[in-house]
C-alpha positions in Angstrom: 95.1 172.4 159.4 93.7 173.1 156.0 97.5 173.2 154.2 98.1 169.5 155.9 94.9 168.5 154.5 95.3 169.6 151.2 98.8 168.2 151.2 97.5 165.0 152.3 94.9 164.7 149.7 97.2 165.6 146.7 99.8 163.3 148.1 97.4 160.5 147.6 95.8 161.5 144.2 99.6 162.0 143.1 100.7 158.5 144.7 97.6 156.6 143.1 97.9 158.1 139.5 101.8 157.0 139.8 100.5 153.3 140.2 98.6 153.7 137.5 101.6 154.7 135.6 104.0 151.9 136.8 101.1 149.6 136.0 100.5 151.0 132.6 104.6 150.5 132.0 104.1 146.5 133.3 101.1 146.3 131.0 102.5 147.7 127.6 106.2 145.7 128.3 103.7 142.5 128.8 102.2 143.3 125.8 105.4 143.2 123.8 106.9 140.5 125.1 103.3 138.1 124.4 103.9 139.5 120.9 107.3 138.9 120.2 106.8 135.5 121.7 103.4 134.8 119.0 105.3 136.2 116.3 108.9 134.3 117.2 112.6 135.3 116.9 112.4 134.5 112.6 109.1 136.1 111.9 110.0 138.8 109.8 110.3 138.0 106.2 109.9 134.1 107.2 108.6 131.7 104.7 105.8 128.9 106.4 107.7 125.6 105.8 105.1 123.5 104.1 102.9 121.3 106.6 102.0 117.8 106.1 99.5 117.5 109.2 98.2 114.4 110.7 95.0 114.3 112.6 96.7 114.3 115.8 99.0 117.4 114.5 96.1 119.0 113.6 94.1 118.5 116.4 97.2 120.2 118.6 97.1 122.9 115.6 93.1 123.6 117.1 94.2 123.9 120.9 96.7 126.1 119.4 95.3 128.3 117.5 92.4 128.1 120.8 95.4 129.4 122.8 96.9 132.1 120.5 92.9 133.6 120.5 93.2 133.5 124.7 96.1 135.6 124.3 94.8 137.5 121.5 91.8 138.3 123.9 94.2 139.2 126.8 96.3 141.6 125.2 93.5 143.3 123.9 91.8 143.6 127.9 95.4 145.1 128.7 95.6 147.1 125.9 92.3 148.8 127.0 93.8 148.7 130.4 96.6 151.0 129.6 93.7 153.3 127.6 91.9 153.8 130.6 94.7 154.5 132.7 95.6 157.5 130.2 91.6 158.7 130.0 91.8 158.8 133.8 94.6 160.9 133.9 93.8 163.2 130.7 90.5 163.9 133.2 92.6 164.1 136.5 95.6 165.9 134.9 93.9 169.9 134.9 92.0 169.7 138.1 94.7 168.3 139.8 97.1 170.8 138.4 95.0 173.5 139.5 94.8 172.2 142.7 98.4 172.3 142.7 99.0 175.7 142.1 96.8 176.7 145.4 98.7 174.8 147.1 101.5 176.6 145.7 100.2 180.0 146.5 99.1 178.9 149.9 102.3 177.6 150.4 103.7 180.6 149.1 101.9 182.9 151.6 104.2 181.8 154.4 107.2 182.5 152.7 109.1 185.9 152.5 108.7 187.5 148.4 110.5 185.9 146.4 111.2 182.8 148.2 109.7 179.4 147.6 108.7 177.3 150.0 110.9 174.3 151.3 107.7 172.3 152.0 106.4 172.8 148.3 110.3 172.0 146.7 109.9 168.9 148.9 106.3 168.1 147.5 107.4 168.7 143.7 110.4 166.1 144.2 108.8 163.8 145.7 105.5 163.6 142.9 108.6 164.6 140.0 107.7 161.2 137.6 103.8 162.2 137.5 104.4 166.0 137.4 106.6 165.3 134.8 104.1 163.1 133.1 101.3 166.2 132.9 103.7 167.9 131.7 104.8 165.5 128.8 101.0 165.2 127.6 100.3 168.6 128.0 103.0 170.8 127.8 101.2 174.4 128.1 100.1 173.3 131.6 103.2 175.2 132.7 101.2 178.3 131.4 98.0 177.3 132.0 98.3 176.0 136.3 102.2 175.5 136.9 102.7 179.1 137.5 105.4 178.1 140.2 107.7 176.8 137.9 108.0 180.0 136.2 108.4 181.5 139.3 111.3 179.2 141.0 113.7 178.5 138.8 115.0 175.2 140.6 111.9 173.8 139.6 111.9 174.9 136.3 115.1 173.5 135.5 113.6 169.8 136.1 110.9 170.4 133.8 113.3 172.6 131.2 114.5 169.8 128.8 110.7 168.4 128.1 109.5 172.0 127.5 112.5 172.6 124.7 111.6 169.5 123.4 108.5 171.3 121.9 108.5 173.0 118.3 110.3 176.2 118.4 106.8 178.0 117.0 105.0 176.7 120.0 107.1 178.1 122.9 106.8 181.2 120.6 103.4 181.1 120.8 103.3 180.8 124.8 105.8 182.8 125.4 104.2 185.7 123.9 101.0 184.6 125.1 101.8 184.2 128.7 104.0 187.7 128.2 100.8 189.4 127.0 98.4 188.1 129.4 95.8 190.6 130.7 96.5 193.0 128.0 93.9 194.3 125.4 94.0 192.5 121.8 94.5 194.1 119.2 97.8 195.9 117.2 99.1 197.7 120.4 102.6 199.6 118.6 100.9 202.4 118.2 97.7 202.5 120.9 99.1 205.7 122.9 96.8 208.6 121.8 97.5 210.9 124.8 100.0 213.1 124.3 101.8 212.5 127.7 102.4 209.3 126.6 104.4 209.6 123.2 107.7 209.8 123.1 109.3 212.6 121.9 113.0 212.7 120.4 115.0 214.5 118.4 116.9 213.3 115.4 119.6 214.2 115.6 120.4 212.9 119.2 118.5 210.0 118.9 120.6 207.8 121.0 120.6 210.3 124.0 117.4 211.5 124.1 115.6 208.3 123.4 117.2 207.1 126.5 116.1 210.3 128.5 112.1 210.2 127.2 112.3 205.7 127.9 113.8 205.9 131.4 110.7 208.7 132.4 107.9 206.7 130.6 105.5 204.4 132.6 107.0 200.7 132.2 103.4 199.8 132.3 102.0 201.8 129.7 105.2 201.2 127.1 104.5 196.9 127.8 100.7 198.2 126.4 102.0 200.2 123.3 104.5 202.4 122.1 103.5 205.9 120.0 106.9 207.8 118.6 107.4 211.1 117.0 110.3 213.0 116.1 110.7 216.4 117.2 109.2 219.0 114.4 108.1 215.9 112.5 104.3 215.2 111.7 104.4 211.7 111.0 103.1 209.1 113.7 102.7 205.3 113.9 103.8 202.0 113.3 106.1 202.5 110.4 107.4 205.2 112.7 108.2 203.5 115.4 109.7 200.6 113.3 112.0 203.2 112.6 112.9 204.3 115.8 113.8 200.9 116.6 116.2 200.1 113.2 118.1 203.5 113.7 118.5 202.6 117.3 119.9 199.3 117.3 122.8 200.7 115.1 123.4 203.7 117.6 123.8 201.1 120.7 126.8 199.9 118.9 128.2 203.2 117.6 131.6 203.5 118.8 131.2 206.7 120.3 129.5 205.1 123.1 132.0 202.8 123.9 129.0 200.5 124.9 129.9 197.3 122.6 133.1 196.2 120.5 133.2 194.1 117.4 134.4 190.1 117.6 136.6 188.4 115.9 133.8 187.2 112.6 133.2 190.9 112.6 129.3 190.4 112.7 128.6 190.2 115.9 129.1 192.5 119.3 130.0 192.0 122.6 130.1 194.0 125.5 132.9 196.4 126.4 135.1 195.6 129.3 136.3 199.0 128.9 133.2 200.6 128.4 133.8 203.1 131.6 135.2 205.3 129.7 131.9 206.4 128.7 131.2 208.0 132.1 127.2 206.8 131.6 128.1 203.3 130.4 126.0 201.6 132.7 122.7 204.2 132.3 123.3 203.4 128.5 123.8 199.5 128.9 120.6 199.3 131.1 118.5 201.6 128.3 120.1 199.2 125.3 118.4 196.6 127.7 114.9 198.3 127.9 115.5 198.8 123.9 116.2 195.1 123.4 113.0 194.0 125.9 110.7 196.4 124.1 111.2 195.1 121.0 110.8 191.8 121.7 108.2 192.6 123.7 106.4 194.1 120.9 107.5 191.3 117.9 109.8 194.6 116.4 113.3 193.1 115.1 116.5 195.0 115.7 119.3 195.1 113.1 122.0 194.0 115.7 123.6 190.5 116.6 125.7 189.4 119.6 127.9 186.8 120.0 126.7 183.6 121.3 128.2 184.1 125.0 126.1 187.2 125.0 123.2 185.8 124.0 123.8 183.0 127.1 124.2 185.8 129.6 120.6 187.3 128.6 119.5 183.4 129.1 121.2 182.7 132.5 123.6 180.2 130.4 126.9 179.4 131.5 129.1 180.1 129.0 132.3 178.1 128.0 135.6 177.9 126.5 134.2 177.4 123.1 132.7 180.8 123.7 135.9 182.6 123.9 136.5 182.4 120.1 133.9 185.0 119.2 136.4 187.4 120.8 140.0 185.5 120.2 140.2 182.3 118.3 143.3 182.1 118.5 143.3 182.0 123.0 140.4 179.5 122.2 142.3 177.3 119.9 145.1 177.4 123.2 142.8 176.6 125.6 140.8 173.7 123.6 145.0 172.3 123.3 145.2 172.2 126.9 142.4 170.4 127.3 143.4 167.8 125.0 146.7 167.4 125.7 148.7 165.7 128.7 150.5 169.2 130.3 152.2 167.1 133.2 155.5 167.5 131.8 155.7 170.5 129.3 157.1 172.8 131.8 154.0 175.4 130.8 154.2 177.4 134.5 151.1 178.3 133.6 149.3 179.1 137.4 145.7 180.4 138.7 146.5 183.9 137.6 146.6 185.8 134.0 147.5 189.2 132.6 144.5 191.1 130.8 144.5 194.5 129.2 143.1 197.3 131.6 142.9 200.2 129.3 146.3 199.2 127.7 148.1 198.3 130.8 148.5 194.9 131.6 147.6 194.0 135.2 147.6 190.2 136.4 144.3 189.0 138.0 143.9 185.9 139.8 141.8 183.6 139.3 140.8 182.3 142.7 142.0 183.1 146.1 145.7 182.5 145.9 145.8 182.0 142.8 149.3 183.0 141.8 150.2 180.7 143.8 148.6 177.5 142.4 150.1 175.6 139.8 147.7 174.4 136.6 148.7 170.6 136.5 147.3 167.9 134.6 144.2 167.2 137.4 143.0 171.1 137.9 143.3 172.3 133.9 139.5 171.8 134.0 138.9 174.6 136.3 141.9 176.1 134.7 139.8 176.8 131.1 136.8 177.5 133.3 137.6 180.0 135.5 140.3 181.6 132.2 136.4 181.8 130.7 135.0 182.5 133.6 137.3 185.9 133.4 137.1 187.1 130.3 133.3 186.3 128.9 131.6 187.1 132.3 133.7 188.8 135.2 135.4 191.5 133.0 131.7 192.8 131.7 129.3 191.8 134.9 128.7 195.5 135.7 127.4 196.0 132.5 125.6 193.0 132.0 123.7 193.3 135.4 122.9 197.0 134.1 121.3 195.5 130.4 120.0 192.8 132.4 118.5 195.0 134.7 116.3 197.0 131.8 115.9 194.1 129.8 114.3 192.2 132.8 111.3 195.3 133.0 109.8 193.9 130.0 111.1 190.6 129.5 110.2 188.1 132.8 113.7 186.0 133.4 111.2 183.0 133.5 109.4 183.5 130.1 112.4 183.8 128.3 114.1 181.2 129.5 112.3 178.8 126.9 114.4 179.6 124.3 118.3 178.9 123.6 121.0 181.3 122.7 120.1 180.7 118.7 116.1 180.9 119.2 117.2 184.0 121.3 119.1 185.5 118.4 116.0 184.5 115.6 113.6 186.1 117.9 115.4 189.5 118.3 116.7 189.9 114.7 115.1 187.8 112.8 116.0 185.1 110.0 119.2 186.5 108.0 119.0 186.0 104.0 121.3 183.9 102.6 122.5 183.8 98.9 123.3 180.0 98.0 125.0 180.9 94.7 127.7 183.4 96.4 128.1 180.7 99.3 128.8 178.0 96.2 131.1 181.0 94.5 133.5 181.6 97.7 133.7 178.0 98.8 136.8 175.5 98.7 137.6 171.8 98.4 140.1 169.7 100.3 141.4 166.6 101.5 140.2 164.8 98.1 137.0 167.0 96.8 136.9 169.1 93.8 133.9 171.1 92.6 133.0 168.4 90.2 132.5 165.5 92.3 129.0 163.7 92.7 129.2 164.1 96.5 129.8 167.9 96.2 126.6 168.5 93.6 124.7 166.5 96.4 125.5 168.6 98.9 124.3 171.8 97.1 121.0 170.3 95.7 120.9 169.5 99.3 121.4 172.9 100.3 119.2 174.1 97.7 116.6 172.1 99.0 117.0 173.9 102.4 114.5 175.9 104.4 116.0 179.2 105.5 116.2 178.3 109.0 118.2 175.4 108.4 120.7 177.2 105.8 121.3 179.3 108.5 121.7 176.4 111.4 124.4 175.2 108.4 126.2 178.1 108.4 126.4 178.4 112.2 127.2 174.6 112.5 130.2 175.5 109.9 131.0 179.3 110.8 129.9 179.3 114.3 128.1 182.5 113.1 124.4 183.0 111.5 125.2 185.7 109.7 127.5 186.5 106.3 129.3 189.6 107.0 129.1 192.6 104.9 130.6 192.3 101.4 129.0 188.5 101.4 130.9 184.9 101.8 134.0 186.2 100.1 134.5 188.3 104.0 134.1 185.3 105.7 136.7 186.0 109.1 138.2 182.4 110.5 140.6 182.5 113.2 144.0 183.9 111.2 142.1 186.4 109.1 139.6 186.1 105.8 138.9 182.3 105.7 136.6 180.8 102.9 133.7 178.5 104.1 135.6 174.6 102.9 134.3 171.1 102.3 137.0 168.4 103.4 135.9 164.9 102.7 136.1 162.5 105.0 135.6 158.3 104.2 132.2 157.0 104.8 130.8 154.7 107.7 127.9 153.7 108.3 125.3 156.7 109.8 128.8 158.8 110.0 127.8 162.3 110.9 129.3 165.7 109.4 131.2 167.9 111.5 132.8 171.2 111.5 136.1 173.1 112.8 134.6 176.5 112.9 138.3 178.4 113.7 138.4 177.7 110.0 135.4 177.6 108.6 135.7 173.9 107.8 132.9 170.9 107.1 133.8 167.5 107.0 131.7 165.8 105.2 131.6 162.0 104.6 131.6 161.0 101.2 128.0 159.9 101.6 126.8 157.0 98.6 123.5 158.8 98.2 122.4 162.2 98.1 119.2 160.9 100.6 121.6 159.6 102.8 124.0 163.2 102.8 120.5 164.9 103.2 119.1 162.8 106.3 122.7 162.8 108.0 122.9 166.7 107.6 120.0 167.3 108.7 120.2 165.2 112.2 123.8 166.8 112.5 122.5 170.1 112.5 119.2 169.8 114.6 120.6 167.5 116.8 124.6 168.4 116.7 126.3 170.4 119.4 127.5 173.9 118.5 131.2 174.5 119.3 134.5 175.2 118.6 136.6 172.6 117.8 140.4 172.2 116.4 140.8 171.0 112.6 
């Protein structure tokens, strides 16, 4: 049959190209090795110890120097070896590629919507070193002719660390490229012109009726443009509709609604467990979705951040335990003990089963099945802190983040935005927040050995200084676990007892010692570095390369 055939002859492109690659390995780690061995174990910095030749020691020095020019030669034939291996696959890599995807599609044909097909999982597991190769060299291949990994996720999870390898401005770029696709150039905010397509809403029930005029427009036609006028007002266009989105963004979080309630740093929102009060809580959470995919649909910021765990729900993220201190440090800093300690014989009682607030009454949910029942002991505390997270950042608000999902999902593909983390996710939605480097130096303490004066402490603020904006901001998420200074600036910085001042404790120096943070209380350690390059370079790998968390001083 055609399908076998094609299978057939891919398999053996895809088998051959992977020789070449194993090949090309042998060739470049025979390469070395015939290097190191011309150059020997004390070439570096080595002195030639002064030769007093004979004619027979120089007649061996000839042959020698015969031989070294045999090798030279032969590492040079494998060197263009390895070149033409990568010329044959930078020609193979596209049209193979392409042929890939029809086989995709014609695999797909078989297959119920929405499914992929077990044949074509098998064939991307099998060929997963050289896919993964194409995919190295050329990463917008995805874009370009691996369609099915945007489409099956389980696929797209084996390719997902190389693609957020890439800059950050590049998956920008094909994310809103691949988003757009098939859609006119050009500025498209304000493209409606026919009447039927504007919407229309009133002032001073902005919130409501925005959400009326959205969930009747054509999805189609809003992903084209968007065209905004408020009711007895003349004024049309892109400042307009800028404006429509800023006053909007504050109205999803407006108490009234019930929709979102404030964490714990007092920036950021989070869902509403007890948003039912609102007796349109989910219509509302799905249109704050269709707000939120809109905008970012249409590169229009909103003036509204969520915590993290939010953010990782949009994603598809598991959240953690670190997660639960945006909403109570102090049930964070408990669990993180639990987890650190030994619990065998502390008598805790602690089973599968907790009390949480249900509009003020306290009801006890379990866990698991049985779960009042089973005993938290020293082996299962693990799932313990899990399925404790589980509860409160996802179970208790999954009605209403399936409904923002679901109207955040008409203009956003799962698959496209799935590139990004939970902090790209937050810069792409609001934006880069300003931050004032001479109130951050104003409301910040010493300990544990600094004062303001010291050397280490002037390099760290040159440093800082020195900064782009992004990374000021990665600094003070790294510290704060939060991007944003609240209202009121640095002196309102919340920690987990109340108002806590960003702090610098110094820690003694190793060598390549990173910093680190407790971000219940706002806390860097920082190693009393000898150089300010040296504080500079560690910083910098600490905070692009760090993990974000919560962590006990």
């Amino acid at each position: 049959q055609p399908l076998e055939l094609l299978w057939h002859s891919l398999d053996e492109w895809l088998v051959l190209i992977a020789t070449e690659l194993m090949k090309n390995k042998r060739d470049s780690a025979n390469i070395t090795s015939i290097l190191l061995k011309q150059k020997g174990p004390d070439h570096q910095d080595a002195t030639p110890a002064p030769s007093f030749a004979t004619a027979e020691t120089e007649g061996r020095k000839e042959l020698s120097t015969d031989a070294v020019e045999l090798k030279t030669y032969d590492v040079a034939g494998k060197q263009e070896a390895c070149a033409d291996c990568q010329d044959v696959i930078s020609m193979t890599a596209n049209r193979l590629s392409a042929v890939i995807q029809a086989f995709y599609m014609c695999c797909s044909c078989q297959m119920p919507q929405g499914m992929t097909s077990p044949r074509f999982i098998e064939f991307v597991c099998k060929h997963d070193d050289v896919l993964k190769c194409f995919v190295n060299r050329n990463p917008k291949i995805i874009f370009d002719h691996f369609h099915f990994l945007l489409e099956c996720p389980e696929l797209m999870s084996r390719f997902m660390h190389i693609i957020k390898a890439q800059p950050f401005k590049d998956r920008c770029e094909w994310f809103y490229e691949h988003l757009h696709a098939g859609q006119p150039d050009s500025d498209m905010v304000h493209r409606p012109v026919n009447e039927n397509d504007i919407l229309l809403v009133h002032r001073d029930s902005i919130f409501r009726s925005s959400c009326e005029v959205v969930s009747k427009a054509n999805c189609a036609k809003l992903k084209q443009g968007i065209a905004v006028r408020f009711h007895g007002e003349e004024g049309m266009g892109q400042g307009v509709v800028r404006e429509w989105f800023d006053i909007l963004s504050s109205e999803i979080v407006n108490p009234d609604y019930a929709l979102f309630t404030q964490s714990a740093d007092g920036t950021t929102f989070q869902p509403n467990s007890n948003s039912s009060v609102n007796p349109d809580h989910l219509n509302y959470f799905r249109f704050a979705g269709q707000i939120l995919g809109l905008a970012l649909n249409h590169r229009q910021l909103v003036n509204i951040y969520f915590t993290r765990s939010f953010y990782k729900h949009i994603l598809g993220i598991p959240v953690n335990y670190q997660d639960v201190a945006s909403i109570d440090p102090e049930y964070a800093k408990n669990l993180q003990w639990i987890l650190d300690n030994d619990i065998s014989d502390l008598g805790l009682e602690l089973t599968f089963s907790v009390e949480t607030d249900v509009f003020g009454a306290m009801e006890e949910v379990p866990l698991k099945p049985g779960g009042a029942s089973i005993l938290v002991t020293q082996e299962n505390k693990a799932e313990y802190v899990q399925l404790v997270t589980e509860l409160r950042m996802t179970r208790a608000i999954q009605p209403q983040i399936n409904a923002f999902l679901q109207g955040f999902h008409m203009f956003i593909p799962p698959s496209l935005i799935q590139l990004f983390d939970e902090y790209e996710l937050e810069l792409l939605l609001s934006g880069m927040p300003e931050i004032d480097v001479n109130d951050w130096l104003k409301n910040t303490e010493y300990t544990s050995g600094y004062e303001r004066g010291d050397q280490v402490i002037q390099w760290f603020w040159d440093v800082v200084e020195e900064l782009t904006q992004e990374e000021r901001v990665l600094l003070l998420q790294f510290v704060t676990g939060s991007s944003r200074v609240p209202h009121g600036g640095f002196a309102h910085i919340m920690g987990g007892s109340g108002l806590q001042n960003f702090t610098i404790a110094a820690v003694p120096y190793t060598a390549n010692l990173l910093p680190t943070s407790s971000t219940c209380i706002n806390m860097l350690k920082l190693p009393e570095y000898p150089s300010k390059e040296i504080l500079k370079d560690r910083l910098l790998v600490a905070l692009h390369c760090g993990s974000y968390g919560y962590t006990m001083a």
